[in-house]
C-alpha positions as CSV (number, residue, x, y, z in Angstrom):
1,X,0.0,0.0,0.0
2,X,1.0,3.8,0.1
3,X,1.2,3.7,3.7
4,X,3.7,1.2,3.8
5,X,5.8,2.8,0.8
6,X,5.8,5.9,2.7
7,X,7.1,4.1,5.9
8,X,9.8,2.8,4.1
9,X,10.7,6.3,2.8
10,X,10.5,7.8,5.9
11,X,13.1,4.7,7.2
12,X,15.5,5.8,4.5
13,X,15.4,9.7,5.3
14,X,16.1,8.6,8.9
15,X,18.5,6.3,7.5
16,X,20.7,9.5,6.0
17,X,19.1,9.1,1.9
18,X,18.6,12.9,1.6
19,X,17.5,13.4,-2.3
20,X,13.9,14.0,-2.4
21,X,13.6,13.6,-6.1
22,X,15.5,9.1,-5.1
23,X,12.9,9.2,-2.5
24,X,9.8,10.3,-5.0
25,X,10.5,7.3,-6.8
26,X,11.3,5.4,-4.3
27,X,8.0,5.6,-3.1
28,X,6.3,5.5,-5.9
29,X,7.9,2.0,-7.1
30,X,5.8,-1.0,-6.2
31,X,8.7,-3.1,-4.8
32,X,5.6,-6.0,-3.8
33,X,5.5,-7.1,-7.6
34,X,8.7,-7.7,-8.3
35,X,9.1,-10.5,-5.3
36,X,6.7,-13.9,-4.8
37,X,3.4,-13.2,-3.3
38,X,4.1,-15.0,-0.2
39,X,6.9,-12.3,0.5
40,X,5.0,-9.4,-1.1
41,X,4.7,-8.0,2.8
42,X,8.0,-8.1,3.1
43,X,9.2,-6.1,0.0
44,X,9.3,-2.5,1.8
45,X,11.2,-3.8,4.7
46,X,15.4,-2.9,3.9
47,X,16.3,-6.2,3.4
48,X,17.3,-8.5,0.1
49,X,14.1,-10.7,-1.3
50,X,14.9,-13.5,-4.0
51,X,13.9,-12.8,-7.5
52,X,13.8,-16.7,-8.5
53,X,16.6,-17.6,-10.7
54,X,19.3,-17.1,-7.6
55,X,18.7,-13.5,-7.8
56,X,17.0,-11.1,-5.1
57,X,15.9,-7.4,-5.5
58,X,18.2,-5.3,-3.5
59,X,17.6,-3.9,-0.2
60,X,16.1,-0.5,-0.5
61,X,18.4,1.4,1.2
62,X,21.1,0.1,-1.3
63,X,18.7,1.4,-4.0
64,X,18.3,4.6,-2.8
65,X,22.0,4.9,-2.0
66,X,23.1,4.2,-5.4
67,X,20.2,6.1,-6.8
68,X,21.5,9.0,-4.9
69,X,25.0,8.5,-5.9
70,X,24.0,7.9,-9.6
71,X,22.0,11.1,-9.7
72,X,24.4,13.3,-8.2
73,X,22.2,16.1,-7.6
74,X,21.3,16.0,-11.6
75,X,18.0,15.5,-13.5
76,X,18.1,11.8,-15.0
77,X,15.8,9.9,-17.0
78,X,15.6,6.0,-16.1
79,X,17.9,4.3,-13.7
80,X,19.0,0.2,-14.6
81,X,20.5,-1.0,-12.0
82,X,22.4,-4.4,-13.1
83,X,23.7,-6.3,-10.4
């Protein structure tokens, strides 16, 4: 839900993330598709949630960090992160 996006963006301001545009999208991305259903409660806490095919989604503080760091205080258009 919203609510629970906006928990998890509030954990990452607290957590030191400090670009608002990073956190826009980070609460705007529905993390809860991307993992199995049985862990879709799971996907806004800041831990790592397996993908299937031995890969997981990254933990959303790494996200935003990178995010942050990618941006560099500029506009950009997509981010792909390939791990």
């Amino acid at each position: 839900s919203e609510r629970t996006r906006m928990r998890m963006v509030d954990r990452l301001r607290q957590a030191g993330v400090r670009d608002e545009k990073v956190l826009a999208a980070m609460g705007q991305v529905p993390r809860h598709i991307f993992v199995d259903e049985a862990l879709s409660s799971r996907a806004y806490e800041d831990m790592s949630l397996p993908l299937g095919h031995g890969q997981t989604i990254s933990h959303p503080l790494t996200v935003a960090r990178m995010c942050e760091l990618a941006r560099g205080g500029r506009d950009l258009g997509r981010v792909l992160e390939v791990g």
